[in-house]
Backbone bond lengths (Angstrom), bond angles and torsions (degrees), N, CA, C in turn:
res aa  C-N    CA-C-N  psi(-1)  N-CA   C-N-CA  omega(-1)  CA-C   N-CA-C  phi
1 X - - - 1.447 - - 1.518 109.70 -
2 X 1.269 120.96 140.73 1.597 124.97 161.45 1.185 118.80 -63.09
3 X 1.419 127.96 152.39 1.186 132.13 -176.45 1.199 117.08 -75.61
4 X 1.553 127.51 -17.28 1.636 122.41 167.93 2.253 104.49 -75.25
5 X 1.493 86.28 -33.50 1.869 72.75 170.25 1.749 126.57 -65.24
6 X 1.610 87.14 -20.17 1.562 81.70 -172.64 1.997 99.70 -89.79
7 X 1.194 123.50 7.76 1.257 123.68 -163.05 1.523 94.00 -109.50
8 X 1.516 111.81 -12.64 1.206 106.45 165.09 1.481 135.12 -120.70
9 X 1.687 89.96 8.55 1.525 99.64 159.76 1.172 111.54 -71.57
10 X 1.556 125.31 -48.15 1.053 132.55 -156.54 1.904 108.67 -86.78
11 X 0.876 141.49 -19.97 1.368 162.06 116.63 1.546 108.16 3.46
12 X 1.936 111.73 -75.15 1.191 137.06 156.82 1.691 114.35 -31.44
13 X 1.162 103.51 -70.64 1.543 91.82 -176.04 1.338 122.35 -98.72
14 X 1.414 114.01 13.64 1.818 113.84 131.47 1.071 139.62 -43.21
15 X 1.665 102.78 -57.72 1.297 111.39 -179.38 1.161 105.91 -79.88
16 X 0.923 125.52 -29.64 2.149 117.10 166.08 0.831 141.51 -42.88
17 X 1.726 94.49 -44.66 1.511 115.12 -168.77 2.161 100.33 -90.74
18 X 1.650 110.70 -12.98 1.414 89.61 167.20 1.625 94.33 -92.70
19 X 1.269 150.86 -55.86 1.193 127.70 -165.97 1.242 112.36 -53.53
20 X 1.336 152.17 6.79 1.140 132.11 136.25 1.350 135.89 -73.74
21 X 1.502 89.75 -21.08 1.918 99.89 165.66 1.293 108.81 -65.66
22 X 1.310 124.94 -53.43 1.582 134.65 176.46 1.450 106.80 -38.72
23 X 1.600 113.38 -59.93 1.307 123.77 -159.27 1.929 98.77 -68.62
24 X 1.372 120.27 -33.27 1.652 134.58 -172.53 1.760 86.95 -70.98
25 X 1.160 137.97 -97.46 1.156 128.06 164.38 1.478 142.70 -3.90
26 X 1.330 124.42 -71.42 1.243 110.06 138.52 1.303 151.90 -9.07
27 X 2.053 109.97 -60.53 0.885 96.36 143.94 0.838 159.39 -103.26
28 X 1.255 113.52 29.53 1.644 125.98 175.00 1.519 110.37 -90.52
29 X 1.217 114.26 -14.87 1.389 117.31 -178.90 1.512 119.55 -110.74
30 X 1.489 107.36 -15.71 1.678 110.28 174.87 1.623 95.91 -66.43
31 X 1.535 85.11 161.02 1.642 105.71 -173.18 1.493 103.24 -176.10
32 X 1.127 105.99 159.67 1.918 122.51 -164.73 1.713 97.98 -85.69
33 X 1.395 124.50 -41.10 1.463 112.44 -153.27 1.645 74.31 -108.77
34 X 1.493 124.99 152.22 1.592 140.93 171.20 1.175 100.08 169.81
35 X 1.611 110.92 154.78 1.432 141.50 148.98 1.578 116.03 -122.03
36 X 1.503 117.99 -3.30 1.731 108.66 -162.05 1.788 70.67 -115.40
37 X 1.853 80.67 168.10 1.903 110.96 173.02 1.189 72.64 -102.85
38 X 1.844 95.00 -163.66 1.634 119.21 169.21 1.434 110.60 -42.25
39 X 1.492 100.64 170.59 1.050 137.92 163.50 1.361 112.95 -57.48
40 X 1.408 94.38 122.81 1.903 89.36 -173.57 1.789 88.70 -131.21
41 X 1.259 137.41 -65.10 1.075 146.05 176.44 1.569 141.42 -125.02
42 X 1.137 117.78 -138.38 1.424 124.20 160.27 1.939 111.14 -165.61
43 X 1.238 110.57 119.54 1.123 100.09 171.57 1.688 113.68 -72.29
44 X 1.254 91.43 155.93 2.209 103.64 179.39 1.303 97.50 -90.50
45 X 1.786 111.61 130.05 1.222 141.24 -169.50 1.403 101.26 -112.52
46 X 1.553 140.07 101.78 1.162 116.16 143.95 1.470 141.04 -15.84
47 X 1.164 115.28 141.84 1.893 134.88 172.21 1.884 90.12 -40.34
48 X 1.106 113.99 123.72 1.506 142.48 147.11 1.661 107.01 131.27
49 X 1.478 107.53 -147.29 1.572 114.89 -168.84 1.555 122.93 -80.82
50 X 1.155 145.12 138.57 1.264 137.01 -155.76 1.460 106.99 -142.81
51 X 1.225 138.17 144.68 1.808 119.42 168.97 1.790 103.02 -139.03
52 X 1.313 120.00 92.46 1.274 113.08 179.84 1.753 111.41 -84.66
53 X 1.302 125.85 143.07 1.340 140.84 -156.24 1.123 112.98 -143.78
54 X 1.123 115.42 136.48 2.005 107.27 166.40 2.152 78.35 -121.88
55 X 1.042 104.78 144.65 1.519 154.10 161.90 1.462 100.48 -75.57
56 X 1.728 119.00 118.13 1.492 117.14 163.59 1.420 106.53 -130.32
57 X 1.087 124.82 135.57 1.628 124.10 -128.51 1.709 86.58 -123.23
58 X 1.142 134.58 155.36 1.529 143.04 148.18 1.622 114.60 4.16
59 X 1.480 93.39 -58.22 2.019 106.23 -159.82 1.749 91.24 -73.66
60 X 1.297 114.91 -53.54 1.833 102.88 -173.63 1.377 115.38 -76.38
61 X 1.747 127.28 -0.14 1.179 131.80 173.14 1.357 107.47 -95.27
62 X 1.256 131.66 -31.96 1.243 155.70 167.82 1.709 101.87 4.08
63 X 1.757 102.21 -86.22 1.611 106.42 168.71 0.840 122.30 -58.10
64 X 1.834 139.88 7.08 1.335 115.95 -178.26 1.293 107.09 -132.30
65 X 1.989 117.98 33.09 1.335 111.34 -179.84 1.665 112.06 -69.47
66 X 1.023 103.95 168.27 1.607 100.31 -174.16 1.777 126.76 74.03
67 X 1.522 111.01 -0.18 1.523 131.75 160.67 1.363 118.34 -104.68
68 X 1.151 103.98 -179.49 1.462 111.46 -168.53 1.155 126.36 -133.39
69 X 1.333 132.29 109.65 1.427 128.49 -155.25 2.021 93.31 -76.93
70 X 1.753 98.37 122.60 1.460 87.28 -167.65 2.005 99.75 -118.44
71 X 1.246 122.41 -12.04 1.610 132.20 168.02 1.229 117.46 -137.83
72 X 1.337 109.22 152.98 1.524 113.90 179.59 1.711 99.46 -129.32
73 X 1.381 104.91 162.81 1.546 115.70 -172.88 1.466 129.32 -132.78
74 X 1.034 133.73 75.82 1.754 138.95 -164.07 1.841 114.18 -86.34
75 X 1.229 93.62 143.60 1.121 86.89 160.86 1.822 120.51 -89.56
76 X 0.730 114.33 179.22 1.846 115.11 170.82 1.800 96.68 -161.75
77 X 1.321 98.69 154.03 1.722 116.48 -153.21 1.887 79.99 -133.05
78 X 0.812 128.92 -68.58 1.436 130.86 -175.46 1.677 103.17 -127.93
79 X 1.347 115.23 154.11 1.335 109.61 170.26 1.356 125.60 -91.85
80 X 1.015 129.00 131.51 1.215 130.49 -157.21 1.580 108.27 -90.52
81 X 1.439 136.83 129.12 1.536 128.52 160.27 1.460 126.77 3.36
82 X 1.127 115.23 -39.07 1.778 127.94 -158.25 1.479 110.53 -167.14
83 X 1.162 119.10 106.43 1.473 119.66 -164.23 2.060 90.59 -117.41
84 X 1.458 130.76 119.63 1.451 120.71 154.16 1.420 105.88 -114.27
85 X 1.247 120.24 160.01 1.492 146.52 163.52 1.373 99.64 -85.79
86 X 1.634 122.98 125.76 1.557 119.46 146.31 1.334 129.77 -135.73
87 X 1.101 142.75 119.11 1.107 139.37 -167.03 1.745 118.12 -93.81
88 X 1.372 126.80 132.02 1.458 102.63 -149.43 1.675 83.75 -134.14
89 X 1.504 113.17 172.82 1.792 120.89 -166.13 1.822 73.56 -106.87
90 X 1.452 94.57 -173.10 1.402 122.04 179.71 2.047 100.38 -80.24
91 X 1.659 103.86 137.20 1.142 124.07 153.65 1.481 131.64 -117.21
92 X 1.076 93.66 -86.08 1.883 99.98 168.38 1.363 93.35 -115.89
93 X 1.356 91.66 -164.05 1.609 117.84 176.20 1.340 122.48 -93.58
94 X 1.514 98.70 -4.75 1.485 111.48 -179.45 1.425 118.53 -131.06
95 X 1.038 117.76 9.13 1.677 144.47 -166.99 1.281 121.61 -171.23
96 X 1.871 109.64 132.33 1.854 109.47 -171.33 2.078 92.06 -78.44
97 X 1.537 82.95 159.20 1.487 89.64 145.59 1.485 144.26 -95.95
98 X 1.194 120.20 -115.61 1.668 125.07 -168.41 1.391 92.36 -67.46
99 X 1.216 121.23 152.32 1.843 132.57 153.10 1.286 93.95 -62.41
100 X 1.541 106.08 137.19 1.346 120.14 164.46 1.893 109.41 -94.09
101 X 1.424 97.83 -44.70 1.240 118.52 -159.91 1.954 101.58 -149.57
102 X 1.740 83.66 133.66 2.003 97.04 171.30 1.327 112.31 -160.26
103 X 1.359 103.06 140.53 1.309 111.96 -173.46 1.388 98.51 -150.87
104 X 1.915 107.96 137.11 1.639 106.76 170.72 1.481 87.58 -95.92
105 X 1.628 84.27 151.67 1.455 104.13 -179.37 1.848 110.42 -130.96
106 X 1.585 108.80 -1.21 1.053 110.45 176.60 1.571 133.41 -43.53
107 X 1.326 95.18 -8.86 2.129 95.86 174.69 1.612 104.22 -115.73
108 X 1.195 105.78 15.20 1.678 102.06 164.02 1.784 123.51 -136.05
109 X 1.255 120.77 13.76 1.398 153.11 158.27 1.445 107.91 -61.75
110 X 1.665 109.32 118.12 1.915 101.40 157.15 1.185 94.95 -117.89
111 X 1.470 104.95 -174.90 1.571 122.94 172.80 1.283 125.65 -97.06
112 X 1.381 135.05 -147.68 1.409 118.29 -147.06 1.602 125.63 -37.41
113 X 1.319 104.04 82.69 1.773 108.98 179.95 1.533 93.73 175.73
114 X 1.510 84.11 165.64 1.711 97.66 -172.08 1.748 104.81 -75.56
115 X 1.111 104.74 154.13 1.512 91.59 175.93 2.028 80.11 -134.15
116 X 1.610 102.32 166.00 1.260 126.96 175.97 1.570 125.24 -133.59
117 X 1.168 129.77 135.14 1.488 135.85 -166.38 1.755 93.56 -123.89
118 X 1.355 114.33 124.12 1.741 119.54 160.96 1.616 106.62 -88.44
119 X 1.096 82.64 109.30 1.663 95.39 173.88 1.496 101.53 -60.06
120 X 1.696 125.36 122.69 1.463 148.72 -179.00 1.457 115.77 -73.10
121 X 1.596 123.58 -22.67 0.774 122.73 156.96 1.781 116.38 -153.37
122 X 1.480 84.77 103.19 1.493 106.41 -160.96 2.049 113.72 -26.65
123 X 1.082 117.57 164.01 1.955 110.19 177.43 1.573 96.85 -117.92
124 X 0.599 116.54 131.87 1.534 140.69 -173.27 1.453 92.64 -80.46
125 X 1.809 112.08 136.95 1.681 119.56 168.61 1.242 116.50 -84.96
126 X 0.892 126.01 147.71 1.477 126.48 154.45 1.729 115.55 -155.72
127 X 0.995 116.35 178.07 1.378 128.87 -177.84 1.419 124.52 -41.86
128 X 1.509 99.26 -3.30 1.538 102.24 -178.54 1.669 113.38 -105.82
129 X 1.221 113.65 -179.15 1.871 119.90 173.18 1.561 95.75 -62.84
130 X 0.953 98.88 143.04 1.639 139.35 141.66 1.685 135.13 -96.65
131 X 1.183 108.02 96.25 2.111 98.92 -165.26 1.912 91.20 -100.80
132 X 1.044 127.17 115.75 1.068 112.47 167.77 1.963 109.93 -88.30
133 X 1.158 132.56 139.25 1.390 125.75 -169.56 1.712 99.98 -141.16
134 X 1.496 93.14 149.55 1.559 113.67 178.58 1.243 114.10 -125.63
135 X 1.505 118.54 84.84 1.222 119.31 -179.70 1.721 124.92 -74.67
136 X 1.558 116.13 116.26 1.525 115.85 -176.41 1.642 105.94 -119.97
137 X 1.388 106.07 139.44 1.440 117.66 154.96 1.707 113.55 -105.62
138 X 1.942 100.10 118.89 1.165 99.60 166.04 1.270 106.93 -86.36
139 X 1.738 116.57 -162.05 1.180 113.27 179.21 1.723 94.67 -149.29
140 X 1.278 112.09 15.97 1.485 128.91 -169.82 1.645 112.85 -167.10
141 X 0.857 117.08 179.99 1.890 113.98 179.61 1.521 95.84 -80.77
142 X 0.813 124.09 123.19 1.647 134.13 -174.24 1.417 114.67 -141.53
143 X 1.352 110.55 131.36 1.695 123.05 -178.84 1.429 91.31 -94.04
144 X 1.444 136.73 100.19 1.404 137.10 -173.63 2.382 88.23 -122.04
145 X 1.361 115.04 -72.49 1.457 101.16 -151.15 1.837 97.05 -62.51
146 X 1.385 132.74 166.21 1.364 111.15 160.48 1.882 102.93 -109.59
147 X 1.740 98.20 -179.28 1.156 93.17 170.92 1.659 107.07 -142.92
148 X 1.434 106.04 -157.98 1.287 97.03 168.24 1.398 122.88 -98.00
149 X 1.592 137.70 -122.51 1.483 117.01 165.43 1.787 96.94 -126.81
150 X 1.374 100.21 26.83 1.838 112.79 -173.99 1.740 108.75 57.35
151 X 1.723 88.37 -164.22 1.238 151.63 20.10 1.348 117.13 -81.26
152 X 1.015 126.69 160.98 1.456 114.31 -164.76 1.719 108.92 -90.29
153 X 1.129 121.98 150.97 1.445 121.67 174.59 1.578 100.18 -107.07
154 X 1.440 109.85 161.08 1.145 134.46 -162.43 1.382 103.60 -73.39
155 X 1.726 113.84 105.72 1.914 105.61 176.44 1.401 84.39 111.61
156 X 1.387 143.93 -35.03 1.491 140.34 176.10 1.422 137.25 -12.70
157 X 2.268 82.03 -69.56 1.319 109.45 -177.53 1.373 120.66 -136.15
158 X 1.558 120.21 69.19 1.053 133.43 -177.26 1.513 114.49 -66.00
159 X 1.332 141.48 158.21 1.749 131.65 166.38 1.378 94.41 -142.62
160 X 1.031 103.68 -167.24 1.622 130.05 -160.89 1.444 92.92 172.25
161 X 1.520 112.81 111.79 1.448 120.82 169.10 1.684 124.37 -136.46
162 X 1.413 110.08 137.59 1.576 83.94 -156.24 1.725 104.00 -93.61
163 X 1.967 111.69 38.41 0.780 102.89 174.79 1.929 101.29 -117.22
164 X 1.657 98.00 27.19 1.749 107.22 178.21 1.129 96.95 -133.95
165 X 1.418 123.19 82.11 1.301 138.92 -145.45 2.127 103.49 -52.18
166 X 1.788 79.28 80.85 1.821 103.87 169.42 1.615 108.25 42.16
167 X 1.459 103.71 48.24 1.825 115.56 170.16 1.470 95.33 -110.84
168 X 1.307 111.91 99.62 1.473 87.63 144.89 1.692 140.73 -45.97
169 X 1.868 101.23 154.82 1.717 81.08 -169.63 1.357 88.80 -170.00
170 X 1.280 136.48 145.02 1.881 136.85 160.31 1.793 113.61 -33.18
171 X 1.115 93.72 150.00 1.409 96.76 165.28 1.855 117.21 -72.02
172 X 1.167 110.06 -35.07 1.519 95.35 154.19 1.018 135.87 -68.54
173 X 1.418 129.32 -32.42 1.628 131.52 144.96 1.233 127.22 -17.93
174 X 0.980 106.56 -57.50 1.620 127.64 177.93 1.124 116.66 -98.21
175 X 1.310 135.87 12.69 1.220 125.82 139.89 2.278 103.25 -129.62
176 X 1.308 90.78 71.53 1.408 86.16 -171.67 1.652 127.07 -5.02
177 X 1.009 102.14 63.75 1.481 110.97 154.15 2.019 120.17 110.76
178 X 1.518 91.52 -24.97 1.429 129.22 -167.08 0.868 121.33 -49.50
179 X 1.992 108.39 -44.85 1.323 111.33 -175.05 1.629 102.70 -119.71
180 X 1.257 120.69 119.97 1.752 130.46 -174.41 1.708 105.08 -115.89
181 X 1.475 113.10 97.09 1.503 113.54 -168.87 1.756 82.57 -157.70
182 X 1.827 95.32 158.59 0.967 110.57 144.12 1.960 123.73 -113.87
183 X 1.468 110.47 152.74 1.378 110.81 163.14 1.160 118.85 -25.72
184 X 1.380 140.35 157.62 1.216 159.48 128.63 1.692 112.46 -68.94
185 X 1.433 111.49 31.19 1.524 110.45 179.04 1.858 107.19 -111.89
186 X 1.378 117.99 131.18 1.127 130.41 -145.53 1.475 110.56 -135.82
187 X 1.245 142.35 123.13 1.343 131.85 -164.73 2.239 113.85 -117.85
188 X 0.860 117.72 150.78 1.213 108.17 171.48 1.770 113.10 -125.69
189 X 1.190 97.07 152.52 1.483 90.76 -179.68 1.730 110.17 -139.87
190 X 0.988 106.06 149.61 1.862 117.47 -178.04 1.703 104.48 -131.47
């Protein structure tokens, strides 16, 4: 063989061998319920309790009444002290209601990468909200949930911090305006 054939064998199964990384990725990270792209960062959370949420409202549950939201998918940037999963029914428009579903997951969580939880006993869709939430305790300013690099869509980037004395509110809210992202929180359904 000539040396430009072998420069383009090898060329060839470069690019192969990353579109299959792409394609391995993908699917490990596609999922039915989302508002974030990739992984772009993590915003810094002050020292105490935090609960980031994306909100999935009627219209994006719409096609999947009668399924069952059965895993969820986060990113994490650092691990945080205390990591729970909660899955919550519809309240307001500005706050989840009842826990449907919780699970700590803090001893099976890594950091920079997606991690995934199989919901044990799947939540059934219906016509109402869905808040999926990731509750973390830092114990320092910590980049623990990730997100994308926004703009954020509406229901994206919900928080709960128990340093906004327990109001829910956007992540731009709470950081007047500064920070425009959505979660890296991702839902699947069967």
């Amino acid at each position: 063989m000539k040396p430009i054939t072998y420069l383009f064998l090898i060329f060839t199964l470069f690019v192969t061998a990353c579109g299959s990384d792409d394609e391995q990725i993908n699917q490990l990270t596609s999922a039915d319920l989302q508002y974030d792209d990739d992984n772009f960062s993590a915003p810094i959370l002050p020292s105490g309790t935090h609960i980031a949420a994306a909100r999935f409202t009627p219209t994006q549950l719409g096609q999947y009444v009668g399924q069952n939201l059965t895993e969820v998918l986060f990113y994490l940037q650092e691990v945080p002290a205390s990591c729970i999963l909660t899955i919550r029914e519809e309240g307001t428009d500005s706050s989840p209601g009842t826990t449907l579903y919780t699970a700590d997951i803090s001893s099976s969580v890594g950091p920079n990468g997606w991690n995934q939880h199989t919901i044990t006993l799947p939540i059934p869709i219906s016509e109402s909200d869905l808040w999926i939430c990731i509750e973390v305790v830092h114990q320092g300013d910590t980049r623990s949930v990730g997100c994308d690099p926004g703009p954020a869509q509406a229901n994206g980037d919900w928080l709960l911090s128990d340093t906004s004395l327990n109001d829910w509110e956007t992540l731009r809210n709470y950081t007047d305006q500064e920070v425009n992202i959505n979660w890296n929180i991702r839902g699947r359904v069967n």
